[in-house]
PyMOL CGO cylinders between C-alpha atoms (Angstrom):
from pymol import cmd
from pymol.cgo import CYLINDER

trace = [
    CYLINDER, 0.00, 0.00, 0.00, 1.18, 3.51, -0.74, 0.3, 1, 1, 1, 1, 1, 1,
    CYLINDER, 1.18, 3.51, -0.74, 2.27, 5.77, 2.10, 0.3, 1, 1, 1, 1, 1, 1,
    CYLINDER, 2.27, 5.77, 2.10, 0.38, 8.68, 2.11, 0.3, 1, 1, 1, 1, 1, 1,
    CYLINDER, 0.38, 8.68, 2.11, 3.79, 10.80, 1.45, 0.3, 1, 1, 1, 1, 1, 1,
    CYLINDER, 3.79, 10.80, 1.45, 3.82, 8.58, -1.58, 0.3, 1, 1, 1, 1, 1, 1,
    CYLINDER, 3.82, 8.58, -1.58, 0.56, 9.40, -2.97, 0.3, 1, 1, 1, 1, 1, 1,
    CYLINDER, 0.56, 9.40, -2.97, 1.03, 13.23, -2.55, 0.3, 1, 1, 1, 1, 1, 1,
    CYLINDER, 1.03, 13.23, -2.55, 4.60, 12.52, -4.31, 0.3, 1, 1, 1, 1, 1, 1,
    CYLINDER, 4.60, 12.52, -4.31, 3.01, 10.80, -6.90, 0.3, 1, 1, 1, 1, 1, 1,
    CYLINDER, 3.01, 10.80, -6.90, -0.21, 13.44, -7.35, 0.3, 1, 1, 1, 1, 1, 1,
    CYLINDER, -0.21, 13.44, -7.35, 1.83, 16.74, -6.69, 0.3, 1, 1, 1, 1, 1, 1,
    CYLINDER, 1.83, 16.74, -6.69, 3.87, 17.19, -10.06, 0.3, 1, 1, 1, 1, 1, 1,
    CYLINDER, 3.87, 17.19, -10.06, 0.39, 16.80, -12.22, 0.3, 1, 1, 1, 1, 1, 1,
    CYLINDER, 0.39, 16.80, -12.22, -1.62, 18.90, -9.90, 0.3, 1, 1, 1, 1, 1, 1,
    CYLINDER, -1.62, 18.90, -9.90, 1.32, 21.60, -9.98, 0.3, 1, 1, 1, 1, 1, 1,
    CYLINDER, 1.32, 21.60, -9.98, 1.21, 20.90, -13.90, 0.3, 1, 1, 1, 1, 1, 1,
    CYLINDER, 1.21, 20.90, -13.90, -2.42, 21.60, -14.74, 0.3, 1, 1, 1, 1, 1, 1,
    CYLINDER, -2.42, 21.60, -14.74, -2.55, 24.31, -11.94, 0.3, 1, 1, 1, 1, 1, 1,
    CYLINDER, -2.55, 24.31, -11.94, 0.53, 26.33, -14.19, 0.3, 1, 1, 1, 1, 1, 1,
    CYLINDER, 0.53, 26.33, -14.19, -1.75, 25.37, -17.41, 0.3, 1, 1, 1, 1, 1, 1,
    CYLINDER, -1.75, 25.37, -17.41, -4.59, 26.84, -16.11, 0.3, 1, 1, 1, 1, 1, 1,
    CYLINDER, -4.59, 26.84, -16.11, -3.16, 30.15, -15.04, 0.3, 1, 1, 1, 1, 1, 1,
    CYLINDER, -3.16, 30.15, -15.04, -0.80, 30.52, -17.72, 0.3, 1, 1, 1, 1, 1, 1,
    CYLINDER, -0.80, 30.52, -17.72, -4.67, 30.01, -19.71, 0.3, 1, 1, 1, 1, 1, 1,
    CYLINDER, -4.67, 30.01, -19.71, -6.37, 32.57, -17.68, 0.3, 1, 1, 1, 1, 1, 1,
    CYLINDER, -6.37, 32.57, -17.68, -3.61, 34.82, -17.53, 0.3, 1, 1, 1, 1, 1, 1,
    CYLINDER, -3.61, 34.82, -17.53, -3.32, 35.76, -21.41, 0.3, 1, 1, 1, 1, 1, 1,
    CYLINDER, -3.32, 35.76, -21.41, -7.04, 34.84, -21.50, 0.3, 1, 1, 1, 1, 1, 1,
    CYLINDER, -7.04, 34.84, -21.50, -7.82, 38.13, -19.45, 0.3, 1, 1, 1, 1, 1, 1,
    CYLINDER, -7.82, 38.13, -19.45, -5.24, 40.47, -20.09, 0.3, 1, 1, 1, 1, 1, 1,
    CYLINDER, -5.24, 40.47, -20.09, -6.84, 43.66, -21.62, 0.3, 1, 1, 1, 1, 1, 1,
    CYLINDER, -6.84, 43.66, -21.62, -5.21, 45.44, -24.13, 0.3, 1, 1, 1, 1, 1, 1,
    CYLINDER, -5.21, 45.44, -24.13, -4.24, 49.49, -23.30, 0.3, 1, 1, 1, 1, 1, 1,
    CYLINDER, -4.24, 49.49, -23.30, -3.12, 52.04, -25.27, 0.3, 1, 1, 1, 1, 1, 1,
    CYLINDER, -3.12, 52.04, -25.27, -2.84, 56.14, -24.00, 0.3, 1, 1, 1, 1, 1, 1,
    CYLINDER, -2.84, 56.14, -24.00, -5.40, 58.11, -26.94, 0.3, 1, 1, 1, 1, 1, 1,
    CYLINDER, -5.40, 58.11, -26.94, -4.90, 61.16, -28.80, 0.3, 1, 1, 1, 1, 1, 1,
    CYLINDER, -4.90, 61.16, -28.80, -7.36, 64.13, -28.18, 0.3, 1, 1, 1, 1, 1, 1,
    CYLINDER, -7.36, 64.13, -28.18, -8.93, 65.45, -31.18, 0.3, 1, 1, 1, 1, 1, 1,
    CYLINDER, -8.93, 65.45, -31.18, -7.73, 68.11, -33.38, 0.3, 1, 1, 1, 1, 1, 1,
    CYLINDER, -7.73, 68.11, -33.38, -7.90, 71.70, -30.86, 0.3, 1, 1, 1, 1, 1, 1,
    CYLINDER, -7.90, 71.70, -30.86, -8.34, 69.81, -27.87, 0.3, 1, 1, 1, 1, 1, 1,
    CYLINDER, -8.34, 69.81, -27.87, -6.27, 69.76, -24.95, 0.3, 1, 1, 1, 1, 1, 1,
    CYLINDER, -6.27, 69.76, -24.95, -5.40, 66.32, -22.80, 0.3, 1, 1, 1, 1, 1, 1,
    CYLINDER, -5.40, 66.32, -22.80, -4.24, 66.20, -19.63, 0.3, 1, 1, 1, 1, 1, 1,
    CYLINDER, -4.24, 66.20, -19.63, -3.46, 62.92, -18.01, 0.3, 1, 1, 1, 1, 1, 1,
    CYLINDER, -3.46, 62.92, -18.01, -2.93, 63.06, -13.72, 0.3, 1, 1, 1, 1, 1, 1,
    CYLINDER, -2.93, 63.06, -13.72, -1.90, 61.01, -11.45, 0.3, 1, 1, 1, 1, 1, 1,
    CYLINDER, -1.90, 61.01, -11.45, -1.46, 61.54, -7.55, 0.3, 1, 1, 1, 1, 1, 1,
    CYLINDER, -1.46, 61.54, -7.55, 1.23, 59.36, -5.25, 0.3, 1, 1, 1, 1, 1, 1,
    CYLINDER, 1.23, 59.36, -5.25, 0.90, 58.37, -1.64, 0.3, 1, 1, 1, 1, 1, 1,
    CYLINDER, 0.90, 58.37, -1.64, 3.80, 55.89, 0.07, 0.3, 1, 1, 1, 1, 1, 1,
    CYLINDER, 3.80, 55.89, 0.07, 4.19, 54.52, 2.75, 0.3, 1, 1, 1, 1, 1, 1,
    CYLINDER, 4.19, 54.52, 2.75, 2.67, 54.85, 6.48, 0.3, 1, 1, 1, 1, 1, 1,
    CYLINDER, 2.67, 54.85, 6.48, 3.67, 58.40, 6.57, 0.3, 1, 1, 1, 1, 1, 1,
    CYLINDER, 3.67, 58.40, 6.57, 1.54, 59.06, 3.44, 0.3, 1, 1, 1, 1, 1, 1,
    CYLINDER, 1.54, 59.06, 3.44, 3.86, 60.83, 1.56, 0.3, 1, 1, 1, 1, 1, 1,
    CYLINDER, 3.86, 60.83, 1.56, 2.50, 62.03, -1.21, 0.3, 1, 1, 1, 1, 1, 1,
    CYLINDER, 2.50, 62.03, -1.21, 2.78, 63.75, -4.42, 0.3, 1, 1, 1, 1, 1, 1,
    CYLINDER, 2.78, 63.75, -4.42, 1.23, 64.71, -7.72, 0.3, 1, 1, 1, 1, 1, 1,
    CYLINDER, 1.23, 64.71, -7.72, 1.83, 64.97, -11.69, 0.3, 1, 1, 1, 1, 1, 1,
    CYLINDER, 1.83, 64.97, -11.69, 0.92, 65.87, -14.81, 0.3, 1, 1, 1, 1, 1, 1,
    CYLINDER, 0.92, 65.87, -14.81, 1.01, 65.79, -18.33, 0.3, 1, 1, 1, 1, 1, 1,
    CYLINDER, 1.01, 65.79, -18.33, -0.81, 68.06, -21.63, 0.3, 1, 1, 1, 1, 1, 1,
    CYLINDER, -0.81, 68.06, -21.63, -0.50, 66.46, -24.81, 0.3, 1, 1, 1, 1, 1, 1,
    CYLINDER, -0.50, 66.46, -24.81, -1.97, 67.70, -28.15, 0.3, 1, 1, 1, 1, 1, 1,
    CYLINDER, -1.97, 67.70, -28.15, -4.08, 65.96, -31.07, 0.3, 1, 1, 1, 1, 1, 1,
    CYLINDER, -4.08, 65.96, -31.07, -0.54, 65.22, -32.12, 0.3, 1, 1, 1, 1, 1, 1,
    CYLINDER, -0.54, 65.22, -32.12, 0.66, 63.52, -29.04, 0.3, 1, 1, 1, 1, 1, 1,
    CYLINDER, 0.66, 63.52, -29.04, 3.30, 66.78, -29.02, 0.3, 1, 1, 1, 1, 1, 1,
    CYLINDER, 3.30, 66.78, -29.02, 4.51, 67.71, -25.28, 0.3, 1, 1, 1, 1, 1, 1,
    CYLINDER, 4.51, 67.71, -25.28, 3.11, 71.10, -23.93, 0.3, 1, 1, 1, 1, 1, 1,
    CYLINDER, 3.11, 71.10, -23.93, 3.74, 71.17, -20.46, 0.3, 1, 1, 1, 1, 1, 1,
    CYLINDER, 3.74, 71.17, -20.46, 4.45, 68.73, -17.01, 0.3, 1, 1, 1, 1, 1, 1,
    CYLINDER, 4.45, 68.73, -17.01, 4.65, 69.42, -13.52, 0.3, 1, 1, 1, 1, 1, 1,
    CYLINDER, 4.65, 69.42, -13.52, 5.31, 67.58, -10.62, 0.3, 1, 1, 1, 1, 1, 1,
    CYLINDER, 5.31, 67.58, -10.62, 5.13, 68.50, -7.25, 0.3, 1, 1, 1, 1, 1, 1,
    CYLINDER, 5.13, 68.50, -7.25, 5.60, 66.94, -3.49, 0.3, 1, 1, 1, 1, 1, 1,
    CYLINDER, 5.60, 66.94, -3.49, 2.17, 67.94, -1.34, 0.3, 1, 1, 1, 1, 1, 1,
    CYLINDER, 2.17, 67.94, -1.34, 3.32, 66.23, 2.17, 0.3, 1, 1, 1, 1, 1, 1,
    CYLINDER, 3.32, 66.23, 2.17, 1.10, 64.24, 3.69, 0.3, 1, 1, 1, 1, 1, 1,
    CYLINDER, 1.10, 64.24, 3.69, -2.20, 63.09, 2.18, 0.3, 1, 1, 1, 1, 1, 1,
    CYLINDER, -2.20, 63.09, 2.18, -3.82, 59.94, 1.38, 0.3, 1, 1, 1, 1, 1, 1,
    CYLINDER, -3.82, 59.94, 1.38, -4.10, 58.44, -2.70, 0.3, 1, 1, 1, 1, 1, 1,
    CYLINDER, -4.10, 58.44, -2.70, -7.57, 59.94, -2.75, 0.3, 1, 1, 1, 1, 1, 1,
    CYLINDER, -7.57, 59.94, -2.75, -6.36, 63.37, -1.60, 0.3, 1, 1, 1, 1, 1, 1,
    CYLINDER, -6.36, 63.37, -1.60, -3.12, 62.92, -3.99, 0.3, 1, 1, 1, 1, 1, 1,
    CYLINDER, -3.12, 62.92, -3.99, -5.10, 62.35, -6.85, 0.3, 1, 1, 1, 1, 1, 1,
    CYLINDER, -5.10, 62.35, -6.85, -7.94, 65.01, -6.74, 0.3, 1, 1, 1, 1, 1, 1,
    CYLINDER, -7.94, 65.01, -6.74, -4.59, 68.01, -5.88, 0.3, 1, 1, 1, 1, 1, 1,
    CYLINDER, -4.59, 68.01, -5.88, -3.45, 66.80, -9.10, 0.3, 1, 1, 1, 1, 1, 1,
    CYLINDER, -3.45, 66.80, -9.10, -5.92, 67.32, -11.28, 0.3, 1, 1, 1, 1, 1, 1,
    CYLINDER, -5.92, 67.32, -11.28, -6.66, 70.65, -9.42, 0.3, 1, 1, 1, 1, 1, 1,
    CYLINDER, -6.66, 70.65, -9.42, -3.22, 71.87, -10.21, 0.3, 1, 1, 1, 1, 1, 1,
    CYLINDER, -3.22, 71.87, -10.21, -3.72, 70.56, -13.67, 0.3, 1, 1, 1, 1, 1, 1,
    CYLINDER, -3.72, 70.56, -13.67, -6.63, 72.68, -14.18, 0.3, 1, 1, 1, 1, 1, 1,
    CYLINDER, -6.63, 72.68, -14.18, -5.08, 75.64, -12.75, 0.3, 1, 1, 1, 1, 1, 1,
    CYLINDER, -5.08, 75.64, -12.75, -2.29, 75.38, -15.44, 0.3, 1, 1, 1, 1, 1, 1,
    CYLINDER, -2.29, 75.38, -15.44, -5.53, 75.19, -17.66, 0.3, 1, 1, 1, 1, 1, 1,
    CYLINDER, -5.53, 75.19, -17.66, -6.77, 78.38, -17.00, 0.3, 1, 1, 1, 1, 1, 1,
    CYLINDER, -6.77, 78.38, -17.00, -3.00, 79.81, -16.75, 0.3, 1, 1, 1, 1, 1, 1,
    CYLINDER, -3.00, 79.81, -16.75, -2.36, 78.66, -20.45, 0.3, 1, 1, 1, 1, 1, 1,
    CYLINDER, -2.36, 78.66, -20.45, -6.03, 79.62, -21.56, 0.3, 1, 1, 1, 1, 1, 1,
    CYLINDER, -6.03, 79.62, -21.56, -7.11, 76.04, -22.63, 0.3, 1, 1, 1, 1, 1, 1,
    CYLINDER, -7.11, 76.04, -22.63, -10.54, 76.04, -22.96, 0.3, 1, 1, 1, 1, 1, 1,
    CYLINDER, -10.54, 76.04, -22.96, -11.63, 72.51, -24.46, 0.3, 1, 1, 1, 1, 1, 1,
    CYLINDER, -11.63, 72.51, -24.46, -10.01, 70.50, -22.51, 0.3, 1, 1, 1, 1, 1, 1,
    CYLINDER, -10.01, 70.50, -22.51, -9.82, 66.27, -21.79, 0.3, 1, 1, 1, 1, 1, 1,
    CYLINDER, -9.82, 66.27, -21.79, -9.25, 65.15, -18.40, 0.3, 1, 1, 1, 1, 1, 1,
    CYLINDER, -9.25, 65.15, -18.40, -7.94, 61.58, -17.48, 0.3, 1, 1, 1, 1, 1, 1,
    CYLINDER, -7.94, 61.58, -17.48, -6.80, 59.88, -14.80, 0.3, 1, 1, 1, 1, 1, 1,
    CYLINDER, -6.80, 59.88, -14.80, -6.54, 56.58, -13.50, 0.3, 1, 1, 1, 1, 1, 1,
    CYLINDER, -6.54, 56.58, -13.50, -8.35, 56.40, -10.50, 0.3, 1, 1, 1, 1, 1, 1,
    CYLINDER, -8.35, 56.40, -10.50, -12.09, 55.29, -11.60, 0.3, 1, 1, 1, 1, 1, 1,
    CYLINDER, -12.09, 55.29, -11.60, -13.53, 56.00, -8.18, 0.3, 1, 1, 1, 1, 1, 1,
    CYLINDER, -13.53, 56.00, -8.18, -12.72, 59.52, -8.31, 0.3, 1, 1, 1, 1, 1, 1,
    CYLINDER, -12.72, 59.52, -8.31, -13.44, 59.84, -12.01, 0.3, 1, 1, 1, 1, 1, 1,
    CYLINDER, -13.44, 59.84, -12.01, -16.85, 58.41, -10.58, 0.3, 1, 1, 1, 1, 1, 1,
    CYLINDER, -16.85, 58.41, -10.58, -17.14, 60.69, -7.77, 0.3, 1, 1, 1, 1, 1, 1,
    CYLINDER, -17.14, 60.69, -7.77, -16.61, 63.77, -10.22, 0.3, 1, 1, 1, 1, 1, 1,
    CYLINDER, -16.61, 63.77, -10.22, -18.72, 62.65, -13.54, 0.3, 1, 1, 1, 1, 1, 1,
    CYLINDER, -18.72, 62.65, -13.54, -21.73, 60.99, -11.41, 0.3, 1, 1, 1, 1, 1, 1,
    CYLINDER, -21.73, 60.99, -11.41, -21.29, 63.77, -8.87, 0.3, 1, 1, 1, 1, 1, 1,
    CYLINDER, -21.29, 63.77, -8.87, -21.42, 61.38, -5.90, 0.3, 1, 1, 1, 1, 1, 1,
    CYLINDER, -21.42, 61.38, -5.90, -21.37, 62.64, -2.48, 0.3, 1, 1, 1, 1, 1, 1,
    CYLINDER, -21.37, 62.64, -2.48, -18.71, 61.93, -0.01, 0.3, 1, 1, 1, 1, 1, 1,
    CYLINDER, -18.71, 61.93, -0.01, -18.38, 62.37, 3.68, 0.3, 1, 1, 1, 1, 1, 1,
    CYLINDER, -18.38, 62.37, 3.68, -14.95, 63.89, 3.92, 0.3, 1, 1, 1, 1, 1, 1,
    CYLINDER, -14.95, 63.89, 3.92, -14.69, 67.53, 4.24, 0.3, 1, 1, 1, 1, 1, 1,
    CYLINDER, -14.69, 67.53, 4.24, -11.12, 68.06, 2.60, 0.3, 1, 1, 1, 1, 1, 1,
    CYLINDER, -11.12, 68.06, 2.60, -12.37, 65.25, -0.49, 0.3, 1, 1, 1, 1, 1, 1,
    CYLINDER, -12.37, 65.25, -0.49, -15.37, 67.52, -0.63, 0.3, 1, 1, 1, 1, 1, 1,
    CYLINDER, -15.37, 67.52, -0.63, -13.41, 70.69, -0.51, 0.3, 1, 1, 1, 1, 1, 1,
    CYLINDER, -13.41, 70.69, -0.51, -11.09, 69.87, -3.60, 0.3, 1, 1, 1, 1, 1, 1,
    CYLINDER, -11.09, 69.87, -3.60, -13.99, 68.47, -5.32, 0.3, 1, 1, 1, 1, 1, 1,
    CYLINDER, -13.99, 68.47, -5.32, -15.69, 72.15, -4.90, 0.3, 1, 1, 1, 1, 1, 1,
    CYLINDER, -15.69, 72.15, -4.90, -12.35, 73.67, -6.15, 0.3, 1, 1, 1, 1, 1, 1,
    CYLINDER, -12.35, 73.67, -6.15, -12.43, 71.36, -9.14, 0.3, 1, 1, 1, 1, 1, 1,
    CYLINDER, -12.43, 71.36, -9.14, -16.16, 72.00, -10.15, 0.3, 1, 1, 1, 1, 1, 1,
    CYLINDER, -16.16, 72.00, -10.15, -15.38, 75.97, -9.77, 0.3, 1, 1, 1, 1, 1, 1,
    CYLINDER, -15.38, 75.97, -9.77, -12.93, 75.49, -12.54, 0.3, 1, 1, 1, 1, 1, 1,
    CYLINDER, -12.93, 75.49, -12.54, -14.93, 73.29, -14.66, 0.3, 1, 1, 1, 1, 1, 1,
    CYLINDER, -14.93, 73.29, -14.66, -17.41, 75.41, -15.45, 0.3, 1, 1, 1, 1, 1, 1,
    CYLINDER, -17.41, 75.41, -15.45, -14.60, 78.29, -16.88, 0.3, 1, 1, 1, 1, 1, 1,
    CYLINDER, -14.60, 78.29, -16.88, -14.17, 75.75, -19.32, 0.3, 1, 1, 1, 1, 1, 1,
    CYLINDER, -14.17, 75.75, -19.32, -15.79, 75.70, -22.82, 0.3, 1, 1, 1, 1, 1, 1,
    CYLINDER, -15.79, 75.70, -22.82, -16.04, 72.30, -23.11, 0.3, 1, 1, 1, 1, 1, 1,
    CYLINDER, -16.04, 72.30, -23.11, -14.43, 69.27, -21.11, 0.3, 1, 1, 1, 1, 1, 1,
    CYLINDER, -14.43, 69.27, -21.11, -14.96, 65.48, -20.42, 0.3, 1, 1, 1, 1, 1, 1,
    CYLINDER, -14.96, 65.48, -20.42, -13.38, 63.02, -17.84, 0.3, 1, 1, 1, 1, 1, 1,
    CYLINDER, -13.38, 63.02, -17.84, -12.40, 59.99, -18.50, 0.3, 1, 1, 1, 1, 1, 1,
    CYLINDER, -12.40, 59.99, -18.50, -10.53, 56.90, -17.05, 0.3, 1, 1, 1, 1, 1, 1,
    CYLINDER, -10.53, 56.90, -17.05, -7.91, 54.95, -18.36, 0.3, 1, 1, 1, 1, 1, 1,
    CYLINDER, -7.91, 54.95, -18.36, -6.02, 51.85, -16.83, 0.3, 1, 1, 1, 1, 1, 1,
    CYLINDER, -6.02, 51.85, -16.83, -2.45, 52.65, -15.17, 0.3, 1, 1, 1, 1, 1, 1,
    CYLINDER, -2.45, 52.65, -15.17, -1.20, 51.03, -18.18, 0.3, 1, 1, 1, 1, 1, 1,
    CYLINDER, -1.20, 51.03, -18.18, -2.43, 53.89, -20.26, 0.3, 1, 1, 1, 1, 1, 1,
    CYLINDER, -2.43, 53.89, -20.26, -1.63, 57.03, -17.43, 0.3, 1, 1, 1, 1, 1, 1,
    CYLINDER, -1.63, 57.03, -17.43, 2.29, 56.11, -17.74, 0.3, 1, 1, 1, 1, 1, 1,
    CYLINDER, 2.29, 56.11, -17.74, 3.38, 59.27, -18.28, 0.3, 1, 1, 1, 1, 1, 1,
    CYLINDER, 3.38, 59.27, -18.28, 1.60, 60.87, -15.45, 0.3, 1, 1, 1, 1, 1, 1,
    CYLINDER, 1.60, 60.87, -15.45, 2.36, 58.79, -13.24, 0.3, 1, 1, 1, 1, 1, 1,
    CYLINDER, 2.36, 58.79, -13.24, 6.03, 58.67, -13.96, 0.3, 1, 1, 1, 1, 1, 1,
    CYLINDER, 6.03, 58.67, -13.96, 5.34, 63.14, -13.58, 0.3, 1, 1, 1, 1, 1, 1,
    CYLINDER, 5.34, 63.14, -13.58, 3.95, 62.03, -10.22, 0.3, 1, 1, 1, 1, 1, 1,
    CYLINDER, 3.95, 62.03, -10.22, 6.51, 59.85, -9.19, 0.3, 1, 1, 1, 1, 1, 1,
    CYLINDER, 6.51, 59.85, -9.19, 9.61, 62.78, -9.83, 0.3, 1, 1, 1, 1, 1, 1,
    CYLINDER, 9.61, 62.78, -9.83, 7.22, 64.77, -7.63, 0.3, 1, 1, 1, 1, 1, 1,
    CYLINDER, 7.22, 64.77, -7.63, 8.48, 62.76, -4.57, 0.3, 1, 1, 1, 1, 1, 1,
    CYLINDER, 8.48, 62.76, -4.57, 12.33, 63.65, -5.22, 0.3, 1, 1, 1, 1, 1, 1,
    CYLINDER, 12.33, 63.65, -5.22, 11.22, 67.53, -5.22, 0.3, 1, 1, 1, 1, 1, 1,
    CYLINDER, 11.22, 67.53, -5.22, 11.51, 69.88, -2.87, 0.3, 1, 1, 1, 1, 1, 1,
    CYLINDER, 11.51, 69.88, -2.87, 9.91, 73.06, -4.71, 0.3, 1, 1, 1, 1, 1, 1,
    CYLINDER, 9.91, 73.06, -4.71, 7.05, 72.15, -7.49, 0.3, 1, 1, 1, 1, 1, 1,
    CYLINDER, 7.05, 72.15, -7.49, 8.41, 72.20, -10.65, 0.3, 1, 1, 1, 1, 1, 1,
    CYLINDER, 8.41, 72.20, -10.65, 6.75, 72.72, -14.57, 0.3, 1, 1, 1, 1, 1, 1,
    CYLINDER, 6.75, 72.72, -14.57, 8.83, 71.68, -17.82, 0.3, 1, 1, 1, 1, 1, 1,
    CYLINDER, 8.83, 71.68, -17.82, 7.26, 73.35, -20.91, 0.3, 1, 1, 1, 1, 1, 1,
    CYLINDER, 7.26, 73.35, -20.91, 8.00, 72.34, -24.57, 0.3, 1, 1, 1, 1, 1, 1,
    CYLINDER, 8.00, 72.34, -24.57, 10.66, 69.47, -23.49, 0.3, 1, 1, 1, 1, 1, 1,
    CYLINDER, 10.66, 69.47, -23.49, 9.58, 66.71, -21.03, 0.3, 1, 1, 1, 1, 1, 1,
    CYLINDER, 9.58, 66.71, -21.03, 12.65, 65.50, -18.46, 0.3, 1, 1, 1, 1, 1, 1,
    CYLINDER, 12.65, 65.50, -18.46, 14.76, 62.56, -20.10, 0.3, 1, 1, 1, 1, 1, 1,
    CYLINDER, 14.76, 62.56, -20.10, 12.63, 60.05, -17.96, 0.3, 1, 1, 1, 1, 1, 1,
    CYLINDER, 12.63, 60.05, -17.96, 9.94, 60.71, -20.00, 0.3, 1, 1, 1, 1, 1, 1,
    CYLINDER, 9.94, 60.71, -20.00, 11.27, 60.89, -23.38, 0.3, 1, 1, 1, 1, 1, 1,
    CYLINDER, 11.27, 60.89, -23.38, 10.65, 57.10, -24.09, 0.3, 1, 1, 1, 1, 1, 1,
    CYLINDER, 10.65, 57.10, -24.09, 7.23, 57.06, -22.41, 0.3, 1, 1, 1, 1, 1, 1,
    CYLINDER, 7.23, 57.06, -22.41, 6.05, 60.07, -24.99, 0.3, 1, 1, 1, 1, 1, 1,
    CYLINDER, 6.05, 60.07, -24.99, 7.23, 58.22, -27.60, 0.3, 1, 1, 1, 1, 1, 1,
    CYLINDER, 7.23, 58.22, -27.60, 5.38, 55.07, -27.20, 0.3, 1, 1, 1, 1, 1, 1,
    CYLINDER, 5.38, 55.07, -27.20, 2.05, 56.79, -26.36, 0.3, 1, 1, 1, 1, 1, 1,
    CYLINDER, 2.05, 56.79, -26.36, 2.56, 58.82, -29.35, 0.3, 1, 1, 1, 1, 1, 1,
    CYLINDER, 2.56, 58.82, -29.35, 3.27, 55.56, -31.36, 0.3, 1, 1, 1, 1, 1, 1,
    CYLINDER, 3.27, 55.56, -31.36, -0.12, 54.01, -30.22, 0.3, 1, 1, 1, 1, 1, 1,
    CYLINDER, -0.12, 54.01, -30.22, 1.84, 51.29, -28.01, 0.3, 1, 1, 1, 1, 1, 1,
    CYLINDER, 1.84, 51.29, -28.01, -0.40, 48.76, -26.75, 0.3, 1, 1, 1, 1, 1, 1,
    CYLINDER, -0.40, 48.76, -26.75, 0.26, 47.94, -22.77, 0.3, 1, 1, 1, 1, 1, 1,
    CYLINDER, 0.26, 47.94, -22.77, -1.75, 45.04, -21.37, 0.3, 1, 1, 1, 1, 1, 1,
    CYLINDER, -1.75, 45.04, -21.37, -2.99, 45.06, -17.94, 0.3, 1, 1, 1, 1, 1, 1,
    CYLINDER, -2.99, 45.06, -17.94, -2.63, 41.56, -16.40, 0.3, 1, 1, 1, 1, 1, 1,
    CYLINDER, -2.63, 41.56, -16.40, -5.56, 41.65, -13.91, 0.3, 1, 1, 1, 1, 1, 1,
]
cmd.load_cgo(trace, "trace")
């Protein structure tokens, strides 16, 4: 009679076998393809992304305006302190519309990928906290100096560029803005958005 060390010696390499089959199956079966999109000709995109590490919460934000050619216009980046993703993400896109109305963009796309705030601001869903509420407030002021505008989200996959912008932010001490030229960082990033990469998110 087989020991029972045996029989799991004996069952383990096929049950390891079909368990690799079956994720390596599900794993390509599910990945979703991503690719950053151009704004239309006289529109204006700006992709954000907000950064919070760590138990300290240190956080930061970034930034990126593209046009219908995928051309660089401007980036910032910035370190905000303390503050959680949530918080991180909405003070970036409020900077980013500030350098809206500083560079007199009026139709404007808005990205970002962090769907529950995209929710909270297209659906205009309530929230409890006072300081979400109070950038939200902020952000809706702005919105309606605009012309025209729409919000959308996009997987990380497709917000590289911003987030990489966001990510620089935690190195800074003052907040910084790079017009025409993007840092070196970046350079490849640009290029493969502009180039219609496809990214895909393994989920």
């Amino acid at each position: 009679m087989l020991s029972i060390t045996n029989i799991l010696r004996c069952q383990s390499r096929p049950i390891l076998q079909n368990s690799v089959r079956f994720f390596l199956r599900n794993w390509h079966k599910e990945a979703i393809p991503v690719t950053w999109e151009k704004p239309e000709i006289g529109w204006t995109k700006l992709n954000f992304d907000g950064s919070s590490k760590g138990r300290a919460n240190k956080a930061s934000i970034g930034g990126v305006f593209r046009n219908h050619k995928a051309e660089f216009l401007l980036g910032y980046a910035e370190s905000i302190g303390k503050a959680n993703s949530t918080i991180a993400e909405l003070a970036a896109l409020r900077r980013g519309l500030e350098l809206v109305l500083e560079n007199g963009w009026n139709d404007v796309w808005l990205e970002g990928d962090a769907k529950t705030l995209i929710d909270i601001i297209v659906q205009g869903r309530r929230v409890k906290c006072l300081e979400v509420q109070r950038h939200i407030s902020d952000i809706n002021l702005i919105l309606l100096e605009l012309d025209n505008f729409h919000v959308t989200h996009v997987y990380r996959e497709g917000n590289r560029a911003a987030d990489k912008f966001a990510q620089i932010g935690h190195h800074m001490k003052n907040p910084g803005i790079w017009r025409e030229d993007p840092p070196d960082e970046l350079l490849a990033i640009m290029k493969e958005d502009a180039q219609g990469k496809i990214v895909l998110r393994r989920r």
